[in-house]
C-alpha positions as CSV (number, residue, x, y, z in Angstrom):
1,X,-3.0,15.5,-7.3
2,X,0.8,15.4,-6.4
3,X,1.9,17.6,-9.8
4,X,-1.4,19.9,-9.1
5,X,-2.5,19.8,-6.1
6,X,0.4,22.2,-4.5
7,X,-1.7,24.1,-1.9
8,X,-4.1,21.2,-0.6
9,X,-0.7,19.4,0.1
10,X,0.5,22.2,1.8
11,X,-3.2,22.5,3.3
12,X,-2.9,19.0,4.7
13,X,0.4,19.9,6.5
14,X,2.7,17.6,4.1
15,X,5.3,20.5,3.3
16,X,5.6,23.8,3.7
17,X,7.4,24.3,0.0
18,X,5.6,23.4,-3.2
19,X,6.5,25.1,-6.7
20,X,6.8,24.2,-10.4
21,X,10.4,22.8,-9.2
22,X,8.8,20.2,-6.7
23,X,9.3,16.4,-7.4
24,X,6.6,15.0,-5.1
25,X,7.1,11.3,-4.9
26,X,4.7,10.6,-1.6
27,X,1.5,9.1,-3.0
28,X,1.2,5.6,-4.4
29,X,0.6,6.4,-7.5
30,X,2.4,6.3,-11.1
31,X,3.9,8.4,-13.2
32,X,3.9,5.5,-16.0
33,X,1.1,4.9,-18.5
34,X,-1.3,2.4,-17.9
35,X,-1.6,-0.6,-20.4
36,X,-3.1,-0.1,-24.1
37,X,-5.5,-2.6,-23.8
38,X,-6.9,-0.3,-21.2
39,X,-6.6,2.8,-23.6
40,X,-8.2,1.6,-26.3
41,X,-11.5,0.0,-23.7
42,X,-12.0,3.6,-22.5
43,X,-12.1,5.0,-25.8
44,X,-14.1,2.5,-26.7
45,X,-16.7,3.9,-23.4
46,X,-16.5,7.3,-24.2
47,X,-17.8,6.2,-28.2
48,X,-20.6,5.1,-26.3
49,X,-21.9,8.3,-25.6
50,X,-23.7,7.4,-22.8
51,X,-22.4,7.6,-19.6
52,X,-25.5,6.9,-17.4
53,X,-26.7,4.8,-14.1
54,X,-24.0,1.5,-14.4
55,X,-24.4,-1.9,-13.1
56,X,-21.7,-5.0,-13.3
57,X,-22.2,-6.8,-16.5
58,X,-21.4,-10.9,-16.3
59,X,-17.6,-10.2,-17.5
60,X,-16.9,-7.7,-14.2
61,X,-17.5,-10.6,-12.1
62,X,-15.9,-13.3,-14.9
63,X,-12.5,-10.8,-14.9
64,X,-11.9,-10.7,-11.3
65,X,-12.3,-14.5,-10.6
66,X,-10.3,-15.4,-13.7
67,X,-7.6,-13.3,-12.3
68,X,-7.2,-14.5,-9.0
69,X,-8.0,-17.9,-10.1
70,X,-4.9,-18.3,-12.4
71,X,-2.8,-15.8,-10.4
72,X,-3.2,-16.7,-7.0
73,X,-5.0,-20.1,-6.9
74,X,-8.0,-18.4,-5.5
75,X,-11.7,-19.3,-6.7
76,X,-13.6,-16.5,-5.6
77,X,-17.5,-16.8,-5.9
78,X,-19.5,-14.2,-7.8
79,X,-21.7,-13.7,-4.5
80,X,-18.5,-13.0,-2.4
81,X,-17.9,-9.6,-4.7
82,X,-18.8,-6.0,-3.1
83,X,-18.1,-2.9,-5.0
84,X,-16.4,0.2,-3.0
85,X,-15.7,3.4,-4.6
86,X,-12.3,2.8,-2.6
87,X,-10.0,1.1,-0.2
88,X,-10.1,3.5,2.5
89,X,-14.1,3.8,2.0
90,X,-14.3,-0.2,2.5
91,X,-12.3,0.4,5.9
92,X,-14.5,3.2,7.0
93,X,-17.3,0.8,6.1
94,X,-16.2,-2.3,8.1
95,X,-14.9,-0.6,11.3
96,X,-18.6,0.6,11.8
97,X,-20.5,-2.4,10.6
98,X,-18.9,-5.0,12.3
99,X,-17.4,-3.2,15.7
100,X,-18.5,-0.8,18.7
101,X,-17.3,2.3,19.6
102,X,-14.6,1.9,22.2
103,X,-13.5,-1.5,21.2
104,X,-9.9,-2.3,19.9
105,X,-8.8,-2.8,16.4
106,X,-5.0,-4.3,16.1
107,X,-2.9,-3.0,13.1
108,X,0.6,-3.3,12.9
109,X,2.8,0.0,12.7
110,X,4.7,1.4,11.1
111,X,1.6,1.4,8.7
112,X,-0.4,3.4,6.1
113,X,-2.1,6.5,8.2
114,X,-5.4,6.1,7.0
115,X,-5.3,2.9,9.1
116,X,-5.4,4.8,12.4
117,X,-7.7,7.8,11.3
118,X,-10.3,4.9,10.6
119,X,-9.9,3.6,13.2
120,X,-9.6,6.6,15.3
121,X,-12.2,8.8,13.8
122,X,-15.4,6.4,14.2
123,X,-14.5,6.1,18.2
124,X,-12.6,2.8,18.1
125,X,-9.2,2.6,20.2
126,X,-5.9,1.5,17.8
127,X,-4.0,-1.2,19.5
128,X,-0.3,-1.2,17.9
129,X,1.3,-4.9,17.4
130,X,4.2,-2.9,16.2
131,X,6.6,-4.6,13.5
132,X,9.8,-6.0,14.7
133,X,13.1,-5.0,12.7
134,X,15.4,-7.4,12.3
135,X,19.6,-7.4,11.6
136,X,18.9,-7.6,8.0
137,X,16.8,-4.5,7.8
138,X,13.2,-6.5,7.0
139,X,10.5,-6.9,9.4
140,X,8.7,-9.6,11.7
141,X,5.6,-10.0,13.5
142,X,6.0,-10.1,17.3
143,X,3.1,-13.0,17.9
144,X,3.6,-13.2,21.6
145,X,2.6,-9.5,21.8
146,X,-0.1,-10.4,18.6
147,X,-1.3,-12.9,20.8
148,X,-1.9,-11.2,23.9
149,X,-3.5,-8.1,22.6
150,X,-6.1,-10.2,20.4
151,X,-7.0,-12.4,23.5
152,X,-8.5,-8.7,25.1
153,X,-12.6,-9.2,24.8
154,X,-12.0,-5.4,23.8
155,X,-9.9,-6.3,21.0
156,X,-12.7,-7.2,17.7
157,X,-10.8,-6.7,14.3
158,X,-7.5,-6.4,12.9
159,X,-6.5,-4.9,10.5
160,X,-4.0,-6.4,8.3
161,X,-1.5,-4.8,5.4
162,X,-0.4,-7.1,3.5
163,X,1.9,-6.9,1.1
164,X,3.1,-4.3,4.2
165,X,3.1,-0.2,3.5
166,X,5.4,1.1,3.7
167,X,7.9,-1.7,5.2
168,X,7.5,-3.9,1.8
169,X,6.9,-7.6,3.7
170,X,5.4,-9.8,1.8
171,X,3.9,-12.0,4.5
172,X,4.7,-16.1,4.1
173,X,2.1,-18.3,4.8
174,X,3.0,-19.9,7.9
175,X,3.1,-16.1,9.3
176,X,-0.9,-15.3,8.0
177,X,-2.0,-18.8,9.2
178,X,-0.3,-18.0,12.8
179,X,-2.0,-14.7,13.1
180,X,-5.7,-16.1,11.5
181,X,-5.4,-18.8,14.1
182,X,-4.9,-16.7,17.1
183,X,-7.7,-14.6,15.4
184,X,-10.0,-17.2,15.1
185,X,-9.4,-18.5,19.0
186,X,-10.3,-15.1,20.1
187,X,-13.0,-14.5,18.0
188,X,-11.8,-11.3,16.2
189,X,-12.4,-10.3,12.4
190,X,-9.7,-10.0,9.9
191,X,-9.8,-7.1,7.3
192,X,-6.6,-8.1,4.9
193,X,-6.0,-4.9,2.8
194,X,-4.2,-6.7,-0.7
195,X,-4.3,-4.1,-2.7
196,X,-0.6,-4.2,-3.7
197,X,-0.8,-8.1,-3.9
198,X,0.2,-8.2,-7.5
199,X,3.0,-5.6,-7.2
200,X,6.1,-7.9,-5.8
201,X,9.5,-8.8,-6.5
202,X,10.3,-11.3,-9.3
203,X,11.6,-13.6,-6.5
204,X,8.7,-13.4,-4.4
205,X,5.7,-15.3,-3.7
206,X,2.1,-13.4,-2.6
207,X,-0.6,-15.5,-0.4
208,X,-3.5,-14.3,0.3
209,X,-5.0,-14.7,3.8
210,X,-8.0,-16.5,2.1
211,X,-5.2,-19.0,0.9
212,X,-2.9,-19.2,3.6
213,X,-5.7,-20.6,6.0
214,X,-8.8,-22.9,6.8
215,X,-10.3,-19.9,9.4
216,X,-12.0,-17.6,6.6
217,X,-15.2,-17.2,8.3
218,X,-14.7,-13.8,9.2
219,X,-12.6,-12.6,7.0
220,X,-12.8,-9.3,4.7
221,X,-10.4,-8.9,1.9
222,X,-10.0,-5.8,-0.1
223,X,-8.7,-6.1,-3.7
224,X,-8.4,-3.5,-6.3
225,X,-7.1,-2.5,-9.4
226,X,-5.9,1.0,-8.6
227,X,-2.2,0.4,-7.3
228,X,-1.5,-2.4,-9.7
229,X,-2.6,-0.7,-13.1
230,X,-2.3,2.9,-11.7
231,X,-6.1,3.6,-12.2
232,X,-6.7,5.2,-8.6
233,X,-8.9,8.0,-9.8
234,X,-11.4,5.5,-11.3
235,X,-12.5,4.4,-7.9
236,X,-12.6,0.6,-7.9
237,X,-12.4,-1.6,-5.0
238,X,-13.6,-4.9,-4.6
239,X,-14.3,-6.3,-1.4
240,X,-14.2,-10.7,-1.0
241,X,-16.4,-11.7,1.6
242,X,-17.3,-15.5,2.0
243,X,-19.7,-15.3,4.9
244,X,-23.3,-14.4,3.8
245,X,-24.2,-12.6,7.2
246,X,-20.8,-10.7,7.6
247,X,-21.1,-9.7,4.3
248,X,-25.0,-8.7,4.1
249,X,-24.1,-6.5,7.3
250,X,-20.9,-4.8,5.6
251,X,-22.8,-4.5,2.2
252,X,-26.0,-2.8,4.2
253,X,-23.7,-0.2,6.1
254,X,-21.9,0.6,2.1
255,X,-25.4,1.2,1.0
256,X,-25.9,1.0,-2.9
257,X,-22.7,2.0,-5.0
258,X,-23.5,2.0,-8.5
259,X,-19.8,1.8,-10.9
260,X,-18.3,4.7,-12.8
261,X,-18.8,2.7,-16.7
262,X,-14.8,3.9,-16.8
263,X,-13.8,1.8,-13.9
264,X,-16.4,-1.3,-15.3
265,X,-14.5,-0.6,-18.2
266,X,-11.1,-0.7,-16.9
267,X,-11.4,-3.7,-14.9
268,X,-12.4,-5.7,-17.2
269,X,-9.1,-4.4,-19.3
270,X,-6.7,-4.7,-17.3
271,X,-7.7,-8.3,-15.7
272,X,-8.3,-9.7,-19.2
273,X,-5.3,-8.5,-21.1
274,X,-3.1,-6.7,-18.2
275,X,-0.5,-9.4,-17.3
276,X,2.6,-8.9,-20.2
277,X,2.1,-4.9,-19.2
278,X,2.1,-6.0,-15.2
279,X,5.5,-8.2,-15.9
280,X,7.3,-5.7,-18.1
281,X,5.7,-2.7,-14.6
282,X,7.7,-5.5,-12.6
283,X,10.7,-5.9,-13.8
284,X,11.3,-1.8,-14.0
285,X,10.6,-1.5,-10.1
286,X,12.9,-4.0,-9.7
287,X,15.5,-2.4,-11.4
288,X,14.5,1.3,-10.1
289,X,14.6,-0.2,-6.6
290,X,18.2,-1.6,-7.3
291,X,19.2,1.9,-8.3
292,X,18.0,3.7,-5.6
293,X,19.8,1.3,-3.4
294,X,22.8,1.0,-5.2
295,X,22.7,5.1,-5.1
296,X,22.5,5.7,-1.7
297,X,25.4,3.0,-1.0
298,X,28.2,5.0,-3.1
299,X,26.7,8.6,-2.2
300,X,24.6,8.5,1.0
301,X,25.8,5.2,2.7
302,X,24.3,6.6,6.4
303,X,20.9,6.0,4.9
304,X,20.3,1.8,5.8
305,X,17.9,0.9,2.9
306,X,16.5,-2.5,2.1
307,X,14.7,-3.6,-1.3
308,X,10.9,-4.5,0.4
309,X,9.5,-7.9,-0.8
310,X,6.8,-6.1,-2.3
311,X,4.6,-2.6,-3.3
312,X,6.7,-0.1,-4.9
313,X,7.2,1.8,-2.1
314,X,10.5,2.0,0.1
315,X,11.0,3.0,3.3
316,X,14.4,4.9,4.1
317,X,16.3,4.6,7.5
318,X,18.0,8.4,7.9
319,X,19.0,7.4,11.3
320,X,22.4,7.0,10.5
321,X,22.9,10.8,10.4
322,X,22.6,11.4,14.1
323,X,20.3,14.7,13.8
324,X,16.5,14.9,14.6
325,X,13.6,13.9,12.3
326,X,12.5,17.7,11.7
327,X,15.9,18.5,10.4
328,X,15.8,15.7,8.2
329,X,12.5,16.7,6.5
330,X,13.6,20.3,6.1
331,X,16.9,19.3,4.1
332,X,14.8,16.9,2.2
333,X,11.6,18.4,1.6
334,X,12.5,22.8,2.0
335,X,16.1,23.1,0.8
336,X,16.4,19.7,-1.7
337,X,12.6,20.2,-3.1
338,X,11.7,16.8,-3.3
339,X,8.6,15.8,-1.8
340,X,8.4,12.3,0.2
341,X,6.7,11.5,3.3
342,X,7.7,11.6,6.7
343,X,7.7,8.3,8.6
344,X,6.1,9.8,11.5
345,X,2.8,9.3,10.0
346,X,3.2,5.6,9.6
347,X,3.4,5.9,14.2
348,X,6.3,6.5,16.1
349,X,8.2,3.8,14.8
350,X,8.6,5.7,11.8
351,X,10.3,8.5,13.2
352,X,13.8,8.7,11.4
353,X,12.3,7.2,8.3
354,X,11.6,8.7,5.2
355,X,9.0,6.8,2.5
356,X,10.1,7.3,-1.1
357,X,7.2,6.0,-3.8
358,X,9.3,5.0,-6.8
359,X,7.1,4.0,-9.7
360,X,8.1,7.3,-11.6
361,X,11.0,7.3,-15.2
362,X,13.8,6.5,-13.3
363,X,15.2,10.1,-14.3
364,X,13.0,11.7,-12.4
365,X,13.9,9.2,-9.4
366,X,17.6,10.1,-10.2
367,X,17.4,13.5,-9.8
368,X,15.4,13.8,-6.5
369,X,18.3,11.5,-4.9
370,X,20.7,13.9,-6.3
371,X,19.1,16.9,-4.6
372,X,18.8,15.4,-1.6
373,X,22.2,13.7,-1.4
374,X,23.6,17.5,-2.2
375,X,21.9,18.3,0.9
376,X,23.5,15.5,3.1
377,X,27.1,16.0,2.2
378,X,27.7,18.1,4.7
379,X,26.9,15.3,6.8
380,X,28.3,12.1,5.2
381,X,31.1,10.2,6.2
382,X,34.4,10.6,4.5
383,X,35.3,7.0,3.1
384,X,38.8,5.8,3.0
385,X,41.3,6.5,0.6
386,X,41.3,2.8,-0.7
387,X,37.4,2.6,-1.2
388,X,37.7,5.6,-3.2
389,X,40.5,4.4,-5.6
390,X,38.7,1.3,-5.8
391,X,35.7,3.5,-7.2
């Protein structure tokens, strides 16, 4: 979609420039193969010949538990499992089962759009418990303000990112088990979007809510394969629900979803043989993120940027530059070519920020910050004479 797709991008309002000299690096996706063991399962399918009505042989269900089991301490049940053809499907799916038009859904902005349109577009009201930005650039919950908007007998769900797009948190678990508690005393279900659980720094540690507290009872958690192993077009979301009624009500407003055999195919892959591929996918983030950082320190040092805890997504702080948020798109996006994503989608709190997704060969990566920087130097502060020799 983002190499091809020039004019629905342009149709969706997300430039008004696309060409064959675009780098478009908004969509959380990958421009790095996907593991061989995954290669050689769906050539393996399409030998088959048959590519008919699917169903979820044993291993589907064996795959996902083993996974979680040994990565995350998590024993998930075969029962708790519900397919989705995708993430943003699953939400769709559980604002309208388990709330009523009008009522409140918390999420906490800055935070992926999708969030408010579902929200938004079944008749439900979004109530922002905006992030808080600290001194060192990462960001907190405010749970007095988390607190009291949960306590409204409007309020029903909330909708949690975690690990956080596009601010990068990785939540700890003292921080999940506060906000499940407060939850649980006001009697309002948790939807815990995970999908970029496995995709963290080295030095970081991912809970999920399941694990981080007692109160699971209503608790939805989507998982999926798609960010992790870059498989998004083969449509495969699972959905962990321990309670038998919440989950018979969410599974009857999905309706029957029978699996693509490519995404059977790939899950079982990637969650059997994936991990040496996931560690070695880890480890170049890392060291992409530390270039991009290290980059905009020597040649754009306005732009306050902050390696996130997790995803491989970062967001960019152009406030430093002092001019509006439309001028910053159009030297980015119109005159440097480079295709990122505005941080006004994420809610207001996004407005000076730009969200880069970096999981691309870092040349690429390298030139779109030298395009842009090219287009900020007319900007950028003159450093002193001794930093430079220093240089």
């Amino acid at each position: 979609m983002k190499w091809d797709g020039g004019d629905m991008i342009k149709e969706f309002g997300l430039t008004e420039r696309y060409d064959e000299d675009t780098i478009p690096l908004f969509t959380a996706d990958m421009d790095l193969p996907v593991p061989q063991p995954l290669v050689d399962a769906l050539h393996k399918t399409v030998d088959h010949r048959i590519f008919g009505y699917s169903v979820f042989p044993e291993e589907y269900y064996t795959a996902i538990q083993r996974w979680f089991e040994t990565r995350h301490g998590w024993k998930i049940a075969k029962e708790e499992i519900v397919y989705s053809p995708g993430t943003v499907h699953a939400l769709n799916v559980a604002v309208k089962a388990l709330t009523s038009e009008g009522d409140g859904i918390i999420i906490q902005r800055p935070v992926y759009p999708p969030f408010t349109s579902a929200i938004e577009g079944n008749g439900r009201k979004v109530v922002n418990n905006a992030m808080v930005k600290g001194e060192d650039g990462q960001y907190g919950i405010d749970f007095e303000d988390f607190e009291e908007k949960a306590k409204d007998e409007k309020t029903t769900m909330f909708v949690l990112c975690h690990p956080h797009n596009p601010t990068g948190r990785v939540f700890t678990k003292e921080e999940l088990a506060r906000m499940a508690e407060i939850c649980h005393r006001h009697d309002v279900v948790i939807v815990a979007d995970e999908i970029h659980g496995d995709l963290i720094r080295k030095d970081q540690v991912f809970v999920p809510m399941a694990k981080a507290t007692e109160f699971t009872d209503k608790l939805i958690t989507f998982t999926a394969i798609n960010k992790t192993f870059n498989v998004a077009g083969l449509h495969c979301t699972n959905v962990i629900i321990s309670n038998e009624d919440l989950r018979a009500t969410f599974a009857t407003e999905m309706g029957m979803q029978l699996p693509s055999p490519f995404a059977v195919s790939a899950l079982i892959s990637v969650y059997n043989d994936g991990e040496d591929w996931l560690e070695q996918l880890k480890d170049y983030i890392d060291g992409t993120m530390q270039m991009v950082k290290d980059y905009m320190a020597q040649h754009m040092p306005e732009v306050k940027v902050v390696i996130p805890e997790g995803t491989y997504v970062m967001w960019l702080d152009f406030s430093g530059y002092n001019i509006s948020a439309k001028e910053i798109h159009d030297r980015i996006f119109n005159k440097a070519n480079v295709l990122l994503e505005d941080g006004n989608m994420f809610g207001e709190e996004g407005e000076m920020y730009q969200r880069i997704c970096i999981p691309s060969p870092r040349p690429l990566i390298q030139e779109a910050l030298e395009r842009i920087s090219r287009e900020f130097e007319d900007l950028s502060k003159k450093q002193p004479v001794e930093e430079q020799a220093a240089k």
